[in-house]
PDB file of N, CA, C and O in Angstrom:
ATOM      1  N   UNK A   1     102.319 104.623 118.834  1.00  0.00           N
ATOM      2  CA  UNK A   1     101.369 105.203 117.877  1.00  0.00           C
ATOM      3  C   UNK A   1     100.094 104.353 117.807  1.00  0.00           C
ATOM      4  O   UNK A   1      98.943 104.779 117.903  1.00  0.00           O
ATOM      5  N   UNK A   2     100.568 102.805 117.585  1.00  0.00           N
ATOM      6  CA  UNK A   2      99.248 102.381 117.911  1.00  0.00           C
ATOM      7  C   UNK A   2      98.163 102.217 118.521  1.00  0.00           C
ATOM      8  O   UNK A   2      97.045 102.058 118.032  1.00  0.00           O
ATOM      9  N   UNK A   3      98.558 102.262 119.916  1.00  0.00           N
ATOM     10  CA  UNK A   3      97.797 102.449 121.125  1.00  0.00           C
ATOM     11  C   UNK A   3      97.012 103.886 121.147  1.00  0.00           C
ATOM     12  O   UNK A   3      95.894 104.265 121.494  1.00  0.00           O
ATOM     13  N   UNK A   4      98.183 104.482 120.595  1.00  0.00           N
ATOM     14  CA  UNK A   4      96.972 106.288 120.778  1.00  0.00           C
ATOM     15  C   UNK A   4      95.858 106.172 119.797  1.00  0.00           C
ATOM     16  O   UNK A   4      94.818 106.755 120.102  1.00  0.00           O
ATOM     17  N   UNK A   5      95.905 105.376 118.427  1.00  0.00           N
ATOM     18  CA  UNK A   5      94.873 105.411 117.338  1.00  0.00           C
ATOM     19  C   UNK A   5      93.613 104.769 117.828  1.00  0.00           C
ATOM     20  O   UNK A   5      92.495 105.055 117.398  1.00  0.00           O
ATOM     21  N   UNK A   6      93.998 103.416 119.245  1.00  0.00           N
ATOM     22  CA  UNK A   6      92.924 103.149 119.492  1.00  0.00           C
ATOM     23  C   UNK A   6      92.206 103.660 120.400  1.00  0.00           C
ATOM     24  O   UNK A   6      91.016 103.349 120.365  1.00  0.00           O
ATOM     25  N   UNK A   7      92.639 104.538 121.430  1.00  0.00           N
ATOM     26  CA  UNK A   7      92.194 105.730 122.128  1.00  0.00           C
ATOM     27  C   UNK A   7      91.368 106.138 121.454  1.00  0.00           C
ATOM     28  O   UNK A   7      90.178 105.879 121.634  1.00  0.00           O
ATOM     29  N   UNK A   8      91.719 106.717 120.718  1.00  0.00           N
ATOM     30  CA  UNK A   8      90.906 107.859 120.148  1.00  0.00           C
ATOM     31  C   UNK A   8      89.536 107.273 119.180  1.00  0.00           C
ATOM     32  O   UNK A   8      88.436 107.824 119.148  1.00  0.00           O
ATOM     33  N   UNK A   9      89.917 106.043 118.434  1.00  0.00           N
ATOM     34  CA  UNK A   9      88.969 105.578 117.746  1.00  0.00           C
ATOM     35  C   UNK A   9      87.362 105.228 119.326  1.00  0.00           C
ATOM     36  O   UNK A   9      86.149 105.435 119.331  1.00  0.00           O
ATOM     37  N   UNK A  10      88.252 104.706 120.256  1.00  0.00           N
ATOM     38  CA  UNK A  10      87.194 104.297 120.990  1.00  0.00           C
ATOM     39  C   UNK A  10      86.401 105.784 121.812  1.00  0.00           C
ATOM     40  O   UNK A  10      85.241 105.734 122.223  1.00  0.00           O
ATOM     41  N   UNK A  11      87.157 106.862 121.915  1.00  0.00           N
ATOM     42  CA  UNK A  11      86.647 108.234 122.167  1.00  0.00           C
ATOM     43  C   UNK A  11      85.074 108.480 121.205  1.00  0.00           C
ATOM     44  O   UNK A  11      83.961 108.586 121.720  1.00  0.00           O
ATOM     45  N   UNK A  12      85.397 108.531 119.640  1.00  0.00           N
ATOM     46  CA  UNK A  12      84.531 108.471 118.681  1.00  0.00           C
ATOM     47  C   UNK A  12      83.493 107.620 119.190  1.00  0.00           C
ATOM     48  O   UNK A  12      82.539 108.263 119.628  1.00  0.00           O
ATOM     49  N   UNK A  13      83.407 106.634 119.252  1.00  0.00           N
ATOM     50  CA  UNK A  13      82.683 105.459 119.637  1.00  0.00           C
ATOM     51  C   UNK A  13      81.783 105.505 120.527  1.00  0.00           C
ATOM     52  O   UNK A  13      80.602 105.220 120.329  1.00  0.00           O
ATOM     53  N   UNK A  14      82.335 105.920 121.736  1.00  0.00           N
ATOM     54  CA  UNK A  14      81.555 106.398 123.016  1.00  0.00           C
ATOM     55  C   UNK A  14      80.515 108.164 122.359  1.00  0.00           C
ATOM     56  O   UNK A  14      79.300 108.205 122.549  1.00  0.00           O
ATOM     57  N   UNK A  15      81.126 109.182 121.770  1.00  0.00           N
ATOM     58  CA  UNK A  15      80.345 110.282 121.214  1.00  0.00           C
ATOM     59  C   UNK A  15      79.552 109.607 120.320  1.00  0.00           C
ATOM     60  O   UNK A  15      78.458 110.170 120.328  1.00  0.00           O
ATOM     61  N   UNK A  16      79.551 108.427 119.339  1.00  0.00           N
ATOM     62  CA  UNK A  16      78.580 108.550 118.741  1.00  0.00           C
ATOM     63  C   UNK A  16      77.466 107.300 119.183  1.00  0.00           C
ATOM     64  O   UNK A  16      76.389 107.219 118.592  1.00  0.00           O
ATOM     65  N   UNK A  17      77.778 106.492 120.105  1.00  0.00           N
ATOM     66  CA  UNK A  17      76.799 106.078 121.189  1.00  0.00           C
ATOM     67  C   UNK A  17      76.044 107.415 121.860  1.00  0.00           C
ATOM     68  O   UNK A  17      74.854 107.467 121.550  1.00  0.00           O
ATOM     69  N   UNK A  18      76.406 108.267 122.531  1.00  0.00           N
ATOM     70  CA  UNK A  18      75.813 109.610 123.458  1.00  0.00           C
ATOM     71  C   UNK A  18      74.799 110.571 122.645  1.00  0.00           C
ATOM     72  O   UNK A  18      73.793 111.076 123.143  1.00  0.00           O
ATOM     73  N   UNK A  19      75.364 110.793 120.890  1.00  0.00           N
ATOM     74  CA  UNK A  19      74.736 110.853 120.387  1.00  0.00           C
ATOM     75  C   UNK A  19      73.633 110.137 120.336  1.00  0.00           C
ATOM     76  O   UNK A  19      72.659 110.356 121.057  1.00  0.00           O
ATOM     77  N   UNK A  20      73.702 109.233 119.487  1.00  0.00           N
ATOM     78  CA  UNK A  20      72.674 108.326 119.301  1.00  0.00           C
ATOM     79  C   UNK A  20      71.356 108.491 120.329  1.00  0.00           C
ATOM     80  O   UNK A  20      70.248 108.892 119.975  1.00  0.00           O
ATOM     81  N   UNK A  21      71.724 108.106 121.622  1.00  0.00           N
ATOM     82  CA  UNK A  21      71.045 107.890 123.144  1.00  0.00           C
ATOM     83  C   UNK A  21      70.249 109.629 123.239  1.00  0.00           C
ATOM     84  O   UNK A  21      69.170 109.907 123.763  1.00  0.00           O
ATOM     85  N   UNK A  22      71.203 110.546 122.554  1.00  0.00           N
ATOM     86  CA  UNK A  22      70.701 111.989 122.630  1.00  0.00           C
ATOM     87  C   UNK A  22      69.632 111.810 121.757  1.00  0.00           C
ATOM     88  O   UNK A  22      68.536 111.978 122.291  1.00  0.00           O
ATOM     89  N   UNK A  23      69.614 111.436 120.231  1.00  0.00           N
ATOM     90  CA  UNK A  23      68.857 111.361 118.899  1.00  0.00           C
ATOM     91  C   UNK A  23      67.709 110.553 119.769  1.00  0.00           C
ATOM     92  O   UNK A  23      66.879 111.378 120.150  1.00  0.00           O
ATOM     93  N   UNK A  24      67.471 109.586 120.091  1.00  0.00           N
ATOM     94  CA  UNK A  24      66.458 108.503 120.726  1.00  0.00           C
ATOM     95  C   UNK A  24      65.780 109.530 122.057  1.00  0.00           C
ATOM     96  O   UNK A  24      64.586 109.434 122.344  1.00  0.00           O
ATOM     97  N   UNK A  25      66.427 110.201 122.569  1.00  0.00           N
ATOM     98  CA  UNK A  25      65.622 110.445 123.806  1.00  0.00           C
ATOM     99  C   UNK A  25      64.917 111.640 123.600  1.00  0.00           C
ATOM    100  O   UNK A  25      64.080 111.964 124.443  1.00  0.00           O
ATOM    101  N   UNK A  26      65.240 112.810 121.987  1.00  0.00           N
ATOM    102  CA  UNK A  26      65.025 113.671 121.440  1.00  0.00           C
ATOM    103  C   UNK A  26      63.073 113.623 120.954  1.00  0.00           C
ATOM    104  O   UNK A  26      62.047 114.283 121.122  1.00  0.00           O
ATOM    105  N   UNK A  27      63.548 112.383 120.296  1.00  0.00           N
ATOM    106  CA  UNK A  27      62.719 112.225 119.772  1.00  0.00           C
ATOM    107  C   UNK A  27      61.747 111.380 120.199  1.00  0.00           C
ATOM    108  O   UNK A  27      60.889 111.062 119.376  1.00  0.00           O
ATOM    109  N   UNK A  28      61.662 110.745 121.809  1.00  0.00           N
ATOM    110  CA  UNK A  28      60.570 110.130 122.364  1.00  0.00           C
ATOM    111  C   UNK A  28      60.076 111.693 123.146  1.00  0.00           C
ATOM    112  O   UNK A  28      58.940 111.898 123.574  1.00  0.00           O
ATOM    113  N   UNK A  29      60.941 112.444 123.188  1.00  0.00           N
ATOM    114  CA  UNK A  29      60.235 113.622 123.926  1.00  0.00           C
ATOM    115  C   UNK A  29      59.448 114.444 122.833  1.00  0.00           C
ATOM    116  O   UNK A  29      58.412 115.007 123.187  1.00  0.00           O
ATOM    117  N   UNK A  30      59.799 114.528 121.759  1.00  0.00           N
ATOM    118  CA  UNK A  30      58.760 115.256 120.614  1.00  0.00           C
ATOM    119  C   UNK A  30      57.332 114.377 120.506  1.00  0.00           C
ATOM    120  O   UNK A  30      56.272 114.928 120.209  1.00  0.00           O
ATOM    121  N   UNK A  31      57.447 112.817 120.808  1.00  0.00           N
ATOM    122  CA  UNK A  31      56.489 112.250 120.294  1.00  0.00           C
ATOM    123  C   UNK A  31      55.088 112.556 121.871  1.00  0.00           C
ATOM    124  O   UNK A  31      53.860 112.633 121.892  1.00  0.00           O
ATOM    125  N   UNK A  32      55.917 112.619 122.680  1.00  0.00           N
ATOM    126  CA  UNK A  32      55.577 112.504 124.217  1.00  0.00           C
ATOM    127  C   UNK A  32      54.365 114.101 123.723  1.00  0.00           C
ATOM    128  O   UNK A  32      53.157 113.982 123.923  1.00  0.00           O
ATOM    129  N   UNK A  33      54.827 115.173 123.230  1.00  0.00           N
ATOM    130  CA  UNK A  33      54.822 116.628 123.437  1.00  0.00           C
ATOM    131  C   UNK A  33      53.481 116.738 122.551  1.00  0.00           C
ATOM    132  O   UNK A  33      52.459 117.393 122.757  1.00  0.00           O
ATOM    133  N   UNK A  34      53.954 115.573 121.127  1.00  0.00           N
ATOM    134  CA  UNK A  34      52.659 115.308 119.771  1.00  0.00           C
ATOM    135  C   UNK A  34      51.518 114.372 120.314  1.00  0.00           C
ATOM    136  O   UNK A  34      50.645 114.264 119.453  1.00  0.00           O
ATOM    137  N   UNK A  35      51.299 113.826 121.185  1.00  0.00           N
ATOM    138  CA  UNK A  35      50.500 112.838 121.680  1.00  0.00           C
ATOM    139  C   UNK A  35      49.701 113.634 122.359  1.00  0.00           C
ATOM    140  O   UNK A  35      48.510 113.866 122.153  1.00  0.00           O
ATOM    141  N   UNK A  36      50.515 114.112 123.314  1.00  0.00           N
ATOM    142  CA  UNK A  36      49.885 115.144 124.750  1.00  0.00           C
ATOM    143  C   UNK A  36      49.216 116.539 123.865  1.00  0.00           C
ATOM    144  O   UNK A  36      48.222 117.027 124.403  1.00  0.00           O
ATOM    145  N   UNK A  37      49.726 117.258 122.452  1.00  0.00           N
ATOM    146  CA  UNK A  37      48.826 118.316 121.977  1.00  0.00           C
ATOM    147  C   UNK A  37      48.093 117.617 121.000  1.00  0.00           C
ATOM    148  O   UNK A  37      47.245 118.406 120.582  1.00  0.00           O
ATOM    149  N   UNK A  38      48.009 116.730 120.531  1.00  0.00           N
ATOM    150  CA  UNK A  38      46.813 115.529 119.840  1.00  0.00           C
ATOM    151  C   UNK A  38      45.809 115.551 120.384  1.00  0.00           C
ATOM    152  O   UNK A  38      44.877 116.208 119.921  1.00  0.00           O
ATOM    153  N   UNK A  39      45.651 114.595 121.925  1.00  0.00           N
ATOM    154  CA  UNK A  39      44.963 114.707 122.650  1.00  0.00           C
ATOM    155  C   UNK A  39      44.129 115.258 123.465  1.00  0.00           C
ATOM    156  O   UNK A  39      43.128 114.737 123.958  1.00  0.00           O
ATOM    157  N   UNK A  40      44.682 116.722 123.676  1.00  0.00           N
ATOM    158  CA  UNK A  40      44.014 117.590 123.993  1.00  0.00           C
ATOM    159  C   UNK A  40      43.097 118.586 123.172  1.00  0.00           C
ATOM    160  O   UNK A  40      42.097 119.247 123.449  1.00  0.00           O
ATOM    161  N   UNK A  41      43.878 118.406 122.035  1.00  0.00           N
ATOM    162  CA  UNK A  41      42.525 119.008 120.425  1.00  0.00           C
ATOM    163  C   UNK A  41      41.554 118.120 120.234  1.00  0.00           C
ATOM    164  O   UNK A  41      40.419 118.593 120.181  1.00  0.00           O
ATOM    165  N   UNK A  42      41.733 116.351 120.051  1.00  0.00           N
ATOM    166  CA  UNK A  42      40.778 115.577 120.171  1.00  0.00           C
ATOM    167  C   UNK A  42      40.009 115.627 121.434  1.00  0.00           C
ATOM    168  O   UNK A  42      38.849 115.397 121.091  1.00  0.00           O
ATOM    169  N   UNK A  43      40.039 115.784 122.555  1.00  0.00           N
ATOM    170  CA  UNK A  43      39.633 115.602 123.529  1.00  0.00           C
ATOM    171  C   UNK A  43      38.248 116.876 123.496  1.00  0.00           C
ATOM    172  O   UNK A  43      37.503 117.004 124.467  1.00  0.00           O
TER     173      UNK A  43
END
């Protein structure tokens, strides 16, 4: 039993690393998208 609890805890672990890496790469691409239509109204 014990061994399966830590399976699984480390399953969680790895999804909410992938998350995370998803949340971060989400949101350098929104900033990427706000810069690039910024720039082109200022421009």
């Amino acid at each position: 039993m014990g061994k399966n609890k830590k399976k699984v805890r480390r399953k969680k672990e790895v999804q909410q690393g992938e998350r995370a890496v998803k949340i971060v790469f989400i949101s350098l691409v929104i900033v990427g998208i706000l810069s690039i239509v910024l720039y082109s109204i200022l421009s």
